[in-house]
C-alpha positions as CSV (number, residue, x, y, z in Angstrom):
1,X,-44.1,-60.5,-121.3
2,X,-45.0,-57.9,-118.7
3,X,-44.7,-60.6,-116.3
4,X,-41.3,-60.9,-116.6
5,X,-40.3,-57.2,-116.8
6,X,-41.8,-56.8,-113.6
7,X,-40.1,-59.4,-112.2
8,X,-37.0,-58.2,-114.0
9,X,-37.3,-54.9,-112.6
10,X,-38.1,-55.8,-109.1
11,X,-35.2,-58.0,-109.2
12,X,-33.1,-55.1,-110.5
13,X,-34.7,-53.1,-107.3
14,X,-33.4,-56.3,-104.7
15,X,-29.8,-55.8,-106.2
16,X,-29.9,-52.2,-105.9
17,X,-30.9,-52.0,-102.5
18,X,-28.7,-55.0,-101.5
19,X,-25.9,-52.7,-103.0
20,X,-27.0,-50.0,-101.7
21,X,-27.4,-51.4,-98.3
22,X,-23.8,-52.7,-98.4
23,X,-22.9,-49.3,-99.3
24,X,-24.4,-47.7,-96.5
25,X,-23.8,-50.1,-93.5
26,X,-20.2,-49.9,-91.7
27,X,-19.3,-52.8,-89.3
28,X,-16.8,-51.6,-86.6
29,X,-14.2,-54.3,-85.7
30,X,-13.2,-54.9,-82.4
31,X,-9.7,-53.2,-82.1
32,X,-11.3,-50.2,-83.7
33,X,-13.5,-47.4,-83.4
34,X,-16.1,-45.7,-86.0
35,X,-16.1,-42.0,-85.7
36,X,-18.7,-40.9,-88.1
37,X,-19.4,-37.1,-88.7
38,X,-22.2,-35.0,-90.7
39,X,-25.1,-34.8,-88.5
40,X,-25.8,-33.6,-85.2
41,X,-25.8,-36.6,-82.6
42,X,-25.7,-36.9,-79.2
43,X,-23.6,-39.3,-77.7
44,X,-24.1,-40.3,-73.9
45,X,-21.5,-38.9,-71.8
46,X,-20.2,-36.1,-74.4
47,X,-20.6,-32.6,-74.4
48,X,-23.3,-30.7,-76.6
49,X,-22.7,-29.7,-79.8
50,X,-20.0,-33.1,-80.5
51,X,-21.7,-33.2,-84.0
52,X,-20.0,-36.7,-84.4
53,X,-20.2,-40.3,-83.2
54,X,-18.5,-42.9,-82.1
55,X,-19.5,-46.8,-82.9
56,X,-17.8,-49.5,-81.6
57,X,-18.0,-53.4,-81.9
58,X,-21.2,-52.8,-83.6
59,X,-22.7,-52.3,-87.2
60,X,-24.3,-48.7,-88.4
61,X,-26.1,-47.2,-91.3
62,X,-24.2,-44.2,-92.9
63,X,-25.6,-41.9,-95.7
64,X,-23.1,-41.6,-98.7
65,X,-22.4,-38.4,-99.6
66,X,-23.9,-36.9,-96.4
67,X,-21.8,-38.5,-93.5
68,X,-18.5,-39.4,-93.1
69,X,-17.2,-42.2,-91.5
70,X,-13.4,-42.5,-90.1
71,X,-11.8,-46.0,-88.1
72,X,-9.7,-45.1,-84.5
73,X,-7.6,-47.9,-84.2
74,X,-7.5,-49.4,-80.6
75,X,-4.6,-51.3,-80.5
76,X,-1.6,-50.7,-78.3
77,X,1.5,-49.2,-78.9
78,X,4.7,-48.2,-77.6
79,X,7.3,-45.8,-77.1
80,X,11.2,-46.0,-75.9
81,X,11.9,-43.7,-73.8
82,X,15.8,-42.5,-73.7
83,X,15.6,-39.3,-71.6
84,X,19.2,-37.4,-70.3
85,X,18.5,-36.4,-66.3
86,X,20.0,-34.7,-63.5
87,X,19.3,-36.3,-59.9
88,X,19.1,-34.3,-56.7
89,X,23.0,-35.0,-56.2
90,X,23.6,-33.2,-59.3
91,X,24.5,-36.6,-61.0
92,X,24.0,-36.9,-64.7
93,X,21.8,-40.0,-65.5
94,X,20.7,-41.5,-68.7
95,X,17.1,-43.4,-68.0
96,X,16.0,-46.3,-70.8
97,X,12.4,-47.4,-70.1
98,X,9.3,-48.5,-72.3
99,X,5.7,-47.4,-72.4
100,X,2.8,-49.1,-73.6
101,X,-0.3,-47.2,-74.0
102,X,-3.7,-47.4,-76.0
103,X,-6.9,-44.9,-76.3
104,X,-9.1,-46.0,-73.6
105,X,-12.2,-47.9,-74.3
106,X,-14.9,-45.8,-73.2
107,X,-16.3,-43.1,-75.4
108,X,-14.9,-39.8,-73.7
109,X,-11.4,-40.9,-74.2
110,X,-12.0,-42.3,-78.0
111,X,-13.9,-38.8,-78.5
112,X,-10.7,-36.9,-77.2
113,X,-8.4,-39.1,-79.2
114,X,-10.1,-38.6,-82.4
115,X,-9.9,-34.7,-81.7
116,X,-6.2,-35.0,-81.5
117,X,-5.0,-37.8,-83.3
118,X,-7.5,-39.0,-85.7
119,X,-5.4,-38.0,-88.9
120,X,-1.8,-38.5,-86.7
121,X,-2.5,-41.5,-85.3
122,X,1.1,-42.8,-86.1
123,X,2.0,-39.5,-84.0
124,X,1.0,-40.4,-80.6
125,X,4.0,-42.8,-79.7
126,X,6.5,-39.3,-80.6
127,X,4.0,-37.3,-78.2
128,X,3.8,-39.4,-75.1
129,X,7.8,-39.7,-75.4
130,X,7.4,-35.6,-75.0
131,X,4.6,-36.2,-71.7
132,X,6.7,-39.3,-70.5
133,X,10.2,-37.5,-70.9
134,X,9.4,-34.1,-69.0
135,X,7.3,-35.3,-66.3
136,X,10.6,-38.4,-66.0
137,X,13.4,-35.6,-65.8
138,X,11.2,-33.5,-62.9
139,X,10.8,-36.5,-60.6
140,X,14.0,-37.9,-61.2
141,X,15.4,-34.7,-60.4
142,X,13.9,-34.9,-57.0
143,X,15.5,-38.4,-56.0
144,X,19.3,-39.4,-55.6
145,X,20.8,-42.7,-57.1
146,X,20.3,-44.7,-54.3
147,X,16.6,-44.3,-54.1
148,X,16.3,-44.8,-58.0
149,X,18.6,-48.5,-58.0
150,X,16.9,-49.5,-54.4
151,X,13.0,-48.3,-55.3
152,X,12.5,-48.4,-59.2
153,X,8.9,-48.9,-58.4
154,X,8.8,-45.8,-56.6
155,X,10.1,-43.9,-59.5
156,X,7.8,-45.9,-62.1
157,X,4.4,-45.2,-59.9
158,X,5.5,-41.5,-59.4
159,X,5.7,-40.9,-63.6
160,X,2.2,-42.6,-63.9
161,X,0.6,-40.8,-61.0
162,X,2.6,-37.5,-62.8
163,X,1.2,-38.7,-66.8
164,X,-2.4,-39.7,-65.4
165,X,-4.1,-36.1,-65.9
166,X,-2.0,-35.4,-69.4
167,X,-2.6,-39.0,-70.7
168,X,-6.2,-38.7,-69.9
169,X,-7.0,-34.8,-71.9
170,X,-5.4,-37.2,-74.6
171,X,-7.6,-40.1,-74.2
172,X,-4.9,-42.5,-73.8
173,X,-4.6,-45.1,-70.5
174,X,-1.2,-46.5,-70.2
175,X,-1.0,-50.0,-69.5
176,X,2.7,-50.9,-68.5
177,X,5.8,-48.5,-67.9
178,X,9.1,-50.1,-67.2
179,X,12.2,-48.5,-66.4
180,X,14.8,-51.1,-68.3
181,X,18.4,-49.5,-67.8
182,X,19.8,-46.8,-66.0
183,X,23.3,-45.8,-67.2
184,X,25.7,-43.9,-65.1
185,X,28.3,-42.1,-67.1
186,X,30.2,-40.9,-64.7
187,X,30.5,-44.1,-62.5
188,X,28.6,-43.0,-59.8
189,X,26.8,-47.0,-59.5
190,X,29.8,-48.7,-60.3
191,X,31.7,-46.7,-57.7
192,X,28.6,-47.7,-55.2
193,X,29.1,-51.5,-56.1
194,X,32.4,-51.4,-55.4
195,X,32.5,-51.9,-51.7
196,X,29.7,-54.6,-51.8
197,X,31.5,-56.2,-54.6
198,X,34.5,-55.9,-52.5
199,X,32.9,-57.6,-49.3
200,X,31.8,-60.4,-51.3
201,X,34.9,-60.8,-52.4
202,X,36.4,-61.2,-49.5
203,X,33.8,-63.1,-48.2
204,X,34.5,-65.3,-51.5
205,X,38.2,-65.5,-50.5
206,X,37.6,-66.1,-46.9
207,X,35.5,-69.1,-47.5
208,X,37.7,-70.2,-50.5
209,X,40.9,-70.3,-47.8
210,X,38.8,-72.2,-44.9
211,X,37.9,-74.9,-47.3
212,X,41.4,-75.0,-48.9
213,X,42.5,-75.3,-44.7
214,X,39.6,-77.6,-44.3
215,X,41.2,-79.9,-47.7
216,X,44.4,-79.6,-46.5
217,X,43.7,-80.6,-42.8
218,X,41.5,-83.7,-44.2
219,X,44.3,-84.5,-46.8
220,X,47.2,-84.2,-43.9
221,X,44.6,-86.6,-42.1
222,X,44.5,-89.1,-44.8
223,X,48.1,-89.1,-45.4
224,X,48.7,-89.7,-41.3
225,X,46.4,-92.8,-41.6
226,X,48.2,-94.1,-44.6
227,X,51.8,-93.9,-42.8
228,X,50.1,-95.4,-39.9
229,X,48.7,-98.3,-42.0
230,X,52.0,-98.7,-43.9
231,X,54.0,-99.1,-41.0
232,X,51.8,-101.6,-38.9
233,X,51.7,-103.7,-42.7
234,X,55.5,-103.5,-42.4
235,X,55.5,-104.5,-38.8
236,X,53.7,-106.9,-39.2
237,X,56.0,-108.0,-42.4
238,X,58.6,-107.7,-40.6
239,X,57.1,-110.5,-37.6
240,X,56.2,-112.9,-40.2
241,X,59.4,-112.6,-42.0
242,X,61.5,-113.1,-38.4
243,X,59.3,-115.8,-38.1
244,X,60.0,-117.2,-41.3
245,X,64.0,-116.5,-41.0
246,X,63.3,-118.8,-37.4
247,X,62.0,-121.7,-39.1
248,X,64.2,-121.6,-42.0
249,X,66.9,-121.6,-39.7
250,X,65.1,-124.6,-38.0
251,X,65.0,-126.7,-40.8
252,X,68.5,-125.9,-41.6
253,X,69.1,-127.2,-38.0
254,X,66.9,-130.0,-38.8
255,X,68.7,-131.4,-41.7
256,X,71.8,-132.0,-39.9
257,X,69.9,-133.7,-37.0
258,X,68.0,-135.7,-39.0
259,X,70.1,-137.3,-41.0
260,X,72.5,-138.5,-38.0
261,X,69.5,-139.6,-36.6
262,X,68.9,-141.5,-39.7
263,X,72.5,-142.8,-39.6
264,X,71.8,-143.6,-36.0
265,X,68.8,-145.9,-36.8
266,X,70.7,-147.4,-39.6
267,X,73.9,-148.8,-37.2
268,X,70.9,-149.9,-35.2
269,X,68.9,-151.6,-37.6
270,X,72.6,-153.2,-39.0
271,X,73.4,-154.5,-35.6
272,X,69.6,-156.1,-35.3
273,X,70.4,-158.0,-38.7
274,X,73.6,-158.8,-38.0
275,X,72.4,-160.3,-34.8
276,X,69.5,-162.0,-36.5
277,X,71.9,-163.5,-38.8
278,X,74.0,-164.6,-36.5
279,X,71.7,-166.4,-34.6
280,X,70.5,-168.3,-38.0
281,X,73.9,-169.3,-38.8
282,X,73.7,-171.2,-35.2
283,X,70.5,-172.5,-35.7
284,X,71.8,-173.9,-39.3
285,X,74.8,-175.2,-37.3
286,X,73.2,-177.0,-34.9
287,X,70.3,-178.5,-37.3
288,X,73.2,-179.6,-39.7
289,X,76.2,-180.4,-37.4
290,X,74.8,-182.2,-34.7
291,X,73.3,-185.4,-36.9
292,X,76.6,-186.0,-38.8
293,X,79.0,-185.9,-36.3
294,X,78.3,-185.3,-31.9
295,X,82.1,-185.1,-31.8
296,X,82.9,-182.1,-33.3
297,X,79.3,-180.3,-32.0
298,X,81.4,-178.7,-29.2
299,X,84.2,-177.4,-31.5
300,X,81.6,-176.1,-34.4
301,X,79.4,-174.9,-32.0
302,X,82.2,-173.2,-30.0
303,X,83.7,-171.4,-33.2
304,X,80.5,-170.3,-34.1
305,X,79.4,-168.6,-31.0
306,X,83.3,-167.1,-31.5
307,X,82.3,-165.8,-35.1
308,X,78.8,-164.5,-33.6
309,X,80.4,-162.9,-30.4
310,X,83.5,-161.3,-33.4
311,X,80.6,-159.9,-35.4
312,X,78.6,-158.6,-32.1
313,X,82.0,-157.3,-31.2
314,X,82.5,-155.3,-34.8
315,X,78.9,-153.9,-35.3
316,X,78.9,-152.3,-32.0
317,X,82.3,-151.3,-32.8
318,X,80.6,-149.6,-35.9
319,X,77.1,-147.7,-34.0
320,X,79.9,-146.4,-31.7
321,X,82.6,-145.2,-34.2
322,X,79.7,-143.8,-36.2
323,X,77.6,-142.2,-32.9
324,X,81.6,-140.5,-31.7
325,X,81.6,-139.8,-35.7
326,X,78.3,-137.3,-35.5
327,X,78.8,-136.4,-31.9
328,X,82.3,-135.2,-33.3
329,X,81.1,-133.4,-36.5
330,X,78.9,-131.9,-34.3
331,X,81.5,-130.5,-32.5
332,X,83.7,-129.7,-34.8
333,X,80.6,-127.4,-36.1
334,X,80.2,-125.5,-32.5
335,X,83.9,-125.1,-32.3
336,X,84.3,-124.0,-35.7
337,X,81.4,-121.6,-35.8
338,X,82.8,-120.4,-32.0
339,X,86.2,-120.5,-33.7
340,X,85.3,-117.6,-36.4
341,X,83.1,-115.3,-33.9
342,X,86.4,-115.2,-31.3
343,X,88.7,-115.0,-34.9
344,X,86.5,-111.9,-36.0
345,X,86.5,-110.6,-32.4
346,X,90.2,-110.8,-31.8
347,X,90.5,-109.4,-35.0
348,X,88.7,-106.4,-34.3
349,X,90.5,-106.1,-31.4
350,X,94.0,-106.0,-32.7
351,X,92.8,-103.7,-35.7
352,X,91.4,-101.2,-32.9
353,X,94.3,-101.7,-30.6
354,X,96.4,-101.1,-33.5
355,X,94.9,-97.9,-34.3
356,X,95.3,-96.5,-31.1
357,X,98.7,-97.5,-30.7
358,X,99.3,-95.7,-34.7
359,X,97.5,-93.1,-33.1
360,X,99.4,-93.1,-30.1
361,X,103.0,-93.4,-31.7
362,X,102.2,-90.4,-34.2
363,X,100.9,-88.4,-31.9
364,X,104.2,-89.1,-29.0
365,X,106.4,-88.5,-32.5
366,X,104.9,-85.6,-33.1
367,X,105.3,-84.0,-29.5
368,X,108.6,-85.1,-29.2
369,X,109.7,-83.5,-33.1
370,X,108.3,-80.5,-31.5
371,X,110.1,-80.6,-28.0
372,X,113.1,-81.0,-30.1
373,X,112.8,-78.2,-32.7
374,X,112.2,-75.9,-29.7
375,X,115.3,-77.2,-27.7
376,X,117.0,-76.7,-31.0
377,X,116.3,-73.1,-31.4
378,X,116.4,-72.2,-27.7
379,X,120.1,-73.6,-28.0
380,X,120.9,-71.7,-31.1
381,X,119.2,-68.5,-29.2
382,X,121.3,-69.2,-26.0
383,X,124.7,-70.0,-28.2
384,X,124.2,-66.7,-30.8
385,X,123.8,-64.8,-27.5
386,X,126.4,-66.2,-25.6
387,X,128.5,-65.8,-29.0
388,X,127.4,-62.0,-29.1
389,X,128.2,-61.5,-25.5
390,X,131.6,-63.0,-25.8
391,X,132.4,-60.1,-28.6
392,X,130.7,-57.9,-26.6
393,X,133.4,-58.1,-24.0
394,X,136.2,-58.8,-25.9
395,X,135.6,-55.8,-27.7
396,X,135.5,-54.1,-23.9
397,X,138.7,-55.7,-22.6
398,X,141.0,-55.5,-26.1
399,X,139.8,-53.9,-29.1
400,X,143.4,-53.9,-30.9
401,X,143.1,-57.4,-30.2
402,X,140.3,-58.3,-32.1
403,X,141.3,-55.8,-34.8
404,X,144.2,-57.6,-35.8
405,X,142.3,-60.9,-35.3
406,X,139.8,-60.0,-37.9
407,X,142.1,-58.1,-40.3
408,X,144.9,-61.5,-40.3
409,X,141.5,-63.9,-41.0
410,X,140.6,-61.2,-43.9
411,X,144.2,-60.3,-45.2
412,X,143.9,-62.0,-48.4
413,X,140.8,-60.8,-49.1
414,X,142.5,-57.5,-48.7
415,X,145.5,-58.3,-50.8
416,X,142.9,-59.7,-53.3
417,X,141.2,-56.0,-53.0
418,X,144.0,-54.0,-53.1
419,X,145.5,-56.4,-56.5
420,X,142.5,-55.6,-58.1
421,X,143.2,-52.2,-58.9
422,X,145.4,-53.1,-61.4
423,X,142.8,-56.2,-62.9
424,X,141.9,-53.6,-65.9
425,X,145.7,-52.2,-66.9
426,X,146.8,-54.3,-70.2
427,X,150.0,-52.7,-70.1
428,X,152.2,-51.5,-67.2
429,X,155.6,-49.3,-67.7
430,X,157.7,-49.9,-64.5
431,X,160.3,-47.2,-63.9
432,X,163.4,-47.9,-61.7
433,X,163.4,-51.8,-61.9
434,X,162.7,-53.7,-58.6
435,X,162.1,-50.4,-56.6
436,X,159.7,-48.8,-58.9
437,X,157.7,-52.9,-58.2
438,X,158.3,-52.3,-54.9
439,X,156.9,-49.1,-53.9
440,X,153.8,-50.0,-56.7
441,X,153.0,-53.1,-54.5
442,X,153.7,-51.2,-51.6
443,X,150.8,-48.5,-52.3
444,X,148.4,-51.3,-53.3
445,X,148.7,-52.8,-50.0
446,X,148.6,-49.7,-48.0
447,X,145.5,-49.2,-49.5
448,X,144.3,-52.6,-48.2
449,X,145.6,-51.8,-45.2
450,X,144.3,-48.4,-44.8
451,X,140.7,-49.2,-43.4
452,X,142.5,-50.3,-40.0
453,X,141.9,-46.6,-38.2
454,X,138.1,-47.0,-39.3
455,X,138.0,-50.8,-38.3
456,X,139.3,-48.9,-34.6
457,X,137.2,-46.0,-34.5
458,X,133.7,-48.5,-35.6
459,X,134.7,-51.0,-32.8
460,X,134.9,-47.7,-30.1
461,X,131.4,-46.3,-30.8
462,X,130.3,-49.9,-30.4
463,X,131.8,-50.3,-27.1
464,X,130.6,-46.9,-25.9
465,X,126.8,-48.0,-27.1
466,X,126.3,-52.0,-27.1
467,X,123.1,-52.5,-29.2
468,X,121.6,-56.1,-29.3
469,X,123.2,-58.0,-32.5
470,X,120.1,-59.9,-34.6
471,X,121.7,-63.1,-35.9
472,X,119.1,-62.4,-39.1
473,X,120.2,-58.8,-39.3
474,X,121.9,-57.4,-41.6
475,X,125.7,-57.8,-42.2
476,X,128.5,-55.6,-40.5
477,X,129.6,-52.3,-42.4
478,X,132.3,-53.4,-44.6
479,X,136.4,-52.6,-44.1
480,X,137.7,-49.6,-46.6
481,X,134.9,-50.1,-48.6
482,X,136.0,-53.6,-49.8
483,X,135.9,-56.6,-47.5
484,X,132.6,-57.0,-44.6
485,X,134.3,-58.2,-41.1
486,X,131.8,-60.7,-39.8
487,X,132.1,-63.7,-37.2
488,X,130.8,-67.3,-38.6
């Protein structure tokens, strides 16, 4: 029985100081620092009078109650930086870069870390944008565009030299900053790019119009070879198709030729059979005449040389009526083929000597209508003038002559004037009979009558000044008013 509370108890003691072990020992991790605070400890490197310390990547006893322990995270972390800056040209800038930083691994930096961030640890990424953004906007001030977009590394190594001494009081290394974007709002780059972008443009456009010319030159090239090769292909068509126009015409030639030839060979071969025959027939004779009767051998043998010599005779007759028959045809081909070349040549002929003689004839027509109109009115000219003359001195020699001349050839025209007075009067009272007729008729006629003295005086003042008459003009002044005087 006491056995076993002994061994109950000193069990109970093992699981007490197990627990109690577990409760005092802390394990630091390896992205993590254990600050632990309570009792006075000196720490290599520090300064005296830390009263804390720092354990990392190992384990450590810590009294409950007397010390207290507190984990530093060393991970990494990051900040964006967006900071608004002036350069040295005065030339607002907008700068968009990253930093990635961490407390540094030694103890001196975790010891000034947990100073200053220990309970704000989600802090430091707000305060190195503040380190980061000041010490970006002094060196950037410093520098124009064109050394920030040519030498970004410059600018990135002067901001790190810049954070070093800041970064360090902090504990914090900074392992990468990077300078992303820098954005021009007033189109300061954009304005710089514009030349360059220009030149390569041109350069684009340059090199896009040789190779079009090179294309074009290589395609004008192609094209020359292809006319070439078409027209030696239809050259050489051409040969082989004179060629075969040659020897169709040949064989058209041929067929002709041939077949009188054939005809030729036939009379021959007739005259050979005919011959043959012959001669059999007089062999026949012979063999059957001669045994029956020697007397009449002379007479049967003498017609049938007769009959052989007759058909000799006849079928040489034949190869030569049909030999002159193809010569003939032959020529009747020439002459007929010669016939219609000197037919269509005369023809031509006549039609163009036809035309010219048309042409000829109109034109000899047409001069001579022309001769003639202008005789024509040079005659009328000379006559009308000779006409005007003739007056003209008539008028100069005897002007009561031609007065009365003109005045008999116009009396009735007069009388006709002077009776018209009385065309509108419906009715007429007559006093004193025949006299009161008389005198009436009388008056009407002087009036006719009276345009004599005017007639006189108008033919003077012409004779004093002759003026040239124009047979178009218009007519002469008129008599009294009533009848024109003018000369057919």
């Amino acid at each position: 029985m006491a056995i076993g509370v002994v061994a109950g108890i000193a069990l109970a003691a093992i699981v007490a100081l197990i627990g109690l072990f577990k409760l005092m020992w802390r394990v630091a991790e390896p992205n993590e620092a254990l600050v632990i605070s309570g009792s006075t400890h000196k720490t290599e490197g520090l300064g005296e009078g830390m009263g804390f310390r720092i354990v990392t990547g190992r384990g450590t006893l810590v009294i409950p109650g007397v010390q207290a322990v507190r984990k530093l995270s060393l991970d990494l972390n990051e900040t964006q930086l967006v900071v608004d800056c002036v350069t040295h040209q005065g030339i607002p800038l907008r700068v968009k870069g990253v930093v990635i930083f961490k407390i540094g691994d030694d103890l001196v930096s975790i010891a000034n870390a947990a100073r200053r961030f220990l309970d704000q640890q989600k802090m430091m990424p707000e305060r190195v944008h503040i380190v980061f953004a000041g010490h970006l906007r002094s060196i950037v001030g410093g520098l124009t565009v064109e050394d920030m977009i040519r030498d970004r590394e410059k600018l990135t190594g002067q901001t790190r030299a810049a954070c070093g001494t800041e970064m360090e009081k902090l504990g914090l290394i900074v392992d990468s900053l990077q300078i992303h974007e820098i954005e021009d709002p007033t189109g300061y780059i954009k304005n710089l790019a514009m030349p360059h972008a220009a030149a390569v443009q041109r350069d684009a456009r340059i090199a896009q119009a040789e190779a079009n010319r090179l294309a074009t030159e290589a395609e004008q090239t192609a094209l020359a070879r292809m006319a070439e090769a078409t027209r030696d292909s239809e050259i050489l068509q051409a040969g082989y198709q004179a060629e075969r126009d040659k020897a169709a015409a040949t064989a058209r030639q041929a067929g002709p030729l041939s077949e009188a030839a054939a005809r030729q060979e036939v009379v021959v071969q007739e005259t050979r059979v005919a011959e043959l025959e012959a001669h059999r027939r007089e062999q026949q004779l012979q063999a059957d005449v001669r045994k029956p009767a020697d007397a009449k051998a002379y007479e049967t043998r003498t017609r049938a040389e007769a009959e052989r010599d007759a058909r000799i005779s006849a079928a040489q007759a034949k190869a030569k009526e049909t030999e002159l028959a193809a010569a003939a045809e032959a020529t009747r081909v020439k002459t007929a083929a010669t016939a219609d070349a000197a037919a269509t040549e005369a023809r031509g002929l006549a039609a163009a000597t036809a035309t010219r003689a048309t042409g000829e004839a109109e034109a000899a027509a047409t001069q001579a209508r022309g001769l003639a109109e202008a005789a024509s009115a040079k005659a009328r000219g000379l006559a009308e003038a000779e006409a005007i003359k003739a007056r003209a001195a008539a008028l100069a020699e005897n002007q009561e002559a031609v007065v009365a001349q003109q005045l008999a050839e116009n009396w009735p025209a007069i009388v006709e004037a002077g009776a018209g007075a009385f065309g509108n009067v419906e009715h007429m009272v007559l006093l004193n009979g025949a006299e009161g007729m008389s005198e009436m008729f009388a008056k009407a006629l002087s009036m006719g009558g009276a345009g004599l003295g005017v007639a006189r005086q108008l033919l003077a003042s012409m004779s004093q000044s002759p003026a040239p008459a124009d047979p178009a003009g218009p007519p002469a002044p008129s008599l009294n008013g009533r009848v024109p005087i003018h000369e057919e």
